[in-house]
N, C-alpha and C positions, 0 to 999 in steps of 0.2 A: 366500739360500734362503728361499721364503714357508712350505714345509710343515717344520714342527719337532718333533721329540721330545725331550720332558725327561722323563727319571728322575726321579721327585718322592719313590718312597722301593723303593729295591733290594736284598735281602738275602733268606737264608734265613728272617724272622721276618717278614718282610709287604715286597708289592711293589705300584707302583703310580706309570703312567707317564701324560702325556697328552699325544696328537699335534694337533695346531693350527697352525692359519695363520688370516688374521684375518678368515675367517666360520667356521669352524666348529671345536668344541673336545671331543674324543674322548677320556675316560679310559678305558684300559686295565687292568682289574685295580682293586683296591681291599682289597689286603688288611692292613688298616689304619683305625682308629677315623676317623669319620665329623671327630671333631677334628680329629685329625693332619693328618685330608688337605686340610681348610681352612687348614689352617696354612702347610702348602707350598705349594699352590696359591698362595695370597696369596704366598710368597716368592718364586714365580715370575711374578708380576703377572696372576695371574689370578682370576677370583671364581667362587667352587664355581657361582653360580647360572648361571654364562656356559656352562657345562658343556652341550651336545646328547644324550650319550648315554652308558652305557658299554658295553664290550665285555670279555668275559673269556674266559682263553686256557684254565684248566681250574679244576676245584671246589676245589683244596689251598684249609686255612684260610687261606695267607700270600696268595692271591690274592683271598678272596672275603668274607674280616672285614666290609667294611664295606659289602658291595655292597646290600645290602639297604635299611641307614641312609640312605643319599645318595641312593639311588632315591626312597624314599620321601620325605625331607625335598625333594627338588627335582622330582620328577614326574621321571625321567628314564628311558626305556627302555634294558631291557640286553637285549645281544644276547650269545647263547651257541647251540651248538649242542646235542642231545637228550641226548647223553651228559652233558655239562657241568650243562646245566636238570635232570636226574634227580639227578645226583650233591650239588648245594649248594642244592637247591629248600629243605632243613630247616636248614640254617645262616642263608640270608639272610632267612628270612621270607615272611611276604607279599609278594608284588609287583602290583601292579596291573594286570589282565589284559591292557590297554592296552599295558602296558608292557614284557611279556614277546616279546620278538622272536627267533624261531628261525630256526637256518641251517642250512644241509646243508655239513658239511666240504668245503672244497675251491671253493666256489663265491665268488663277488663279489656283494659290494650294497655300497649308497651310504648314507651319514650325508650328507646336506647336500651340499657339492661335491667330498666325499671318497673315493673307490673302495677299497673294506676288498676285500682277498681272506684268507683264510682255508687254514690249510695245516696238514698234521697232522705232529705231534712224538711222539719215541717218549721216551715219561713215563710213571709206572706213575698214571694216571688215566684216568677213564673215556674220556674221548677228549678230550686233552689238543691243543689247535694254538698255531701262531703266528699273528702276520699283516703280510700287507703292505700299507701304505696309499699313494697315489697321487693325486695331482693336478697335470693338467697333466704334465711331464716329470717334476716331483720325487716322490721315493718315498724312503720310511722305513721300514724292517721290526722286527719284533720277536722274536725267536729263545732265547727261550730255556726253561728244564727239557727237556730232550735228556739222552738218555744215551747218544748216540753221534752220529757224526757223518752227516748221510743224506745223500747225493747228490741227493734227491729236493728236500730243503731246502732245500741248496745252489741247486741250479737255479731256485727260487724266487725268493729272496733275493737274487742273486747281480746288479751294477747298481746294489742300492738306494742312494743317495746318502748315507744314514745307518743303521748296522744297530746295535739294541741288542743283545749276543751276550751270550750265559751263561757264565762262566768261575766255576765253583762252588766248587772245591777245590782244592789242592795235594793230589798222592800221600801224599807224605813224612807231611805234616801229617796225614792222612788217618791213615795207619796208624799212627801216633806216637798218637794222639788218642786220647780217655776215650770214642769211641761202641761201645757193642755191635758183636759181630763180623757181626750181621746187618743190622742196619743199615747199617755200612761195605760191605756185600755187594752192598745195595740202592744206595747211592749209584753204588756203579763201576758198577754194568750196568748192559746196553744199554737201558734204560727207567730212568735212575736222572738223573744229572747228568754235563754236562762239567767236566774237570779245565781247566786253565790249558793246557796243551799240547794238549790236543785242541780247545780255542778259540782257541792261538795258529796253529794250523793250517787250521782254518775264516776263522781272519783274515786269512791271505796269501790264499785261494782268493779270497776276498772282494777283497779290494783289487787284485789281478788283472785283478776281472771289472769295476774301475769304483769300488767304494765306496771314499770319503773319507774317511767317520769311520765310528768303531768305537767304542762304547763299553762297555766290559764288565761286567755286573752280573749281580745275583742271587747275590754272595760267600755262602759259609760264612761265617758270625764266628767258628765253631769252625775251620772247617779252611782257614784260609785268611786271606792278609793284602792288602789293596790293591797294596801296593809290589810283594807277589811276581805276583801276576796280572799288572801292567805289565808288570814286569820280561820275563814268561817270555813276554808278545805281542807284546813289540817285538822280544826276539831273534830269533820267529818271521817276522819284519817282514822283518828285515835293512835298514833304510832307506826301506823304498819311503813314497811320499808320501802317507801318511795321516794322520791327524788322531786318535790315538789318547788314550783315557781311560778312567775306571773311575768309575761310580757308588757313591756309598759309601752306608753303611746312613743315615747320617742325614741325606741327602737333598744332599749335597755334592758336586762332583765335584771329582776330583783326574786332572788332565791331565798327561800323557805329558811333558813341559817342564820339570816339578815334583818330578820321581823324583829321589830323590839317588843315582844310581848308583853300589851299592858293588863 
């Protein structure tokens, strides 16, 4: 497969992915020191300057840390749409007028020889999307902060040959756990975050409709452990032929092959 997504860094404390094939190189999100994200980049054999553009999916601090730094240091335009550009204009800084690229949710445009389409997620942000990227037959989506599961999504995403999906929490751990009772309110609902069972569910529709791998990120570290998010979307699986994984917070992944099933 020429069109790739790596997870460079997935959790609830900063995310930041970038899709590529070898003309052109798309970070997703940047919520993460302007360091860090040269750090993994290089561990993923890539140099920040090779970088085309970024794109980001909504204003949370965990998405948008460092969107401004890496703009600025590489000339690089970010695309967001008016909700997103209102919402993290005072977080990221200046941006270079140049460099400020607006989109109308829902619609398509191009980086290079890349087809971005853009799709809306129900997240308590100003208008929060996903997106799907395409070239040629191959496509790679990125799905997550959802707080429930949409059909509208689905129907999107659904084919992509590789889907990064959100599996955020476990229940148990969830209500076990030290967060406030409103907060744990905010996460369940429908504009909050998916649980592991409502991504291991979005995972079989998915692998259904065509997708191969699945990787799940954007973990709680509070509520929520790698092993159990596997666990609970393979039993979703039941076998079927996918290629299943989990992005860990410090930029590692840990493959379905590797689970020590207890």
């Amino acid at each position: 497969m020429n069109l790739k997504l790596c997870p460079l860094k997935s959790s609830s404390k900063g995310n930041a992915t970038v899709v590529y094939n070898a003309n052109t190189k798309i970070l997703v999100d940047c919520g993460i020191s302007g360091k860090i994200l040269e750090d993994c980049l290089e561990r993923a054999g890539i140099a920040a300057s090779e970088l085309d553009a970024i794109v980001i999916t909504h204003e949370h601090s965990d998405h948008t840390k460092g969107v401004g730094v890496i703009s600025r240091k590489y000339k690089l335009p970010v695309y967001a749409n008016i909700g997103t550009w209102k919402g993290m204009r005072a977080a990221v800084g200046k941006i270079d007028e140049g460099n400020i690229r607006i989109f109308e949710t829902g619609e398509s445009f191009y980086i290079n020889d890349i087809e971005i389409k853009s799709f809306s997620t129900p997240h308590d942000a100003a208008e929060s999307v996903g997106y799907v990227f395409r070239c040629g037959a191959e496509s790679v989506a990125i799905a997550t902060d959802m707080g429930k599961i949409s059909k509208s999504v689905l129907n999107i995403i659904k084919g992509c040959n590789t889907v990064l999906l959100e599996a955020n929490y476990d229940p148990l751990m969830l209500d076990a756990g030290r967060y406030p009772y409103e907060l744990k309110r905010r996460i369940r609902s429908d504009i909050g975050h998916l649980c592991n069972d409502d991504s291991g569910e979005l995972a079989r529709a998915l692998a259904e409709s065509g997708t191969r791998e699945i990787i799940l990120g954007h973990l709680s570290e509070e509520n929520n452990f790698p092993q159990i998010a596997l666990a609970t979307v393979k039993a979703a699986l039941c076998g079927m032929d996918v290629c299943l994984s989990v992005a860990l917070a410090d930029g590692n992944i840990l493959k379905c092959e590797n689970l020590n099933m207890i």
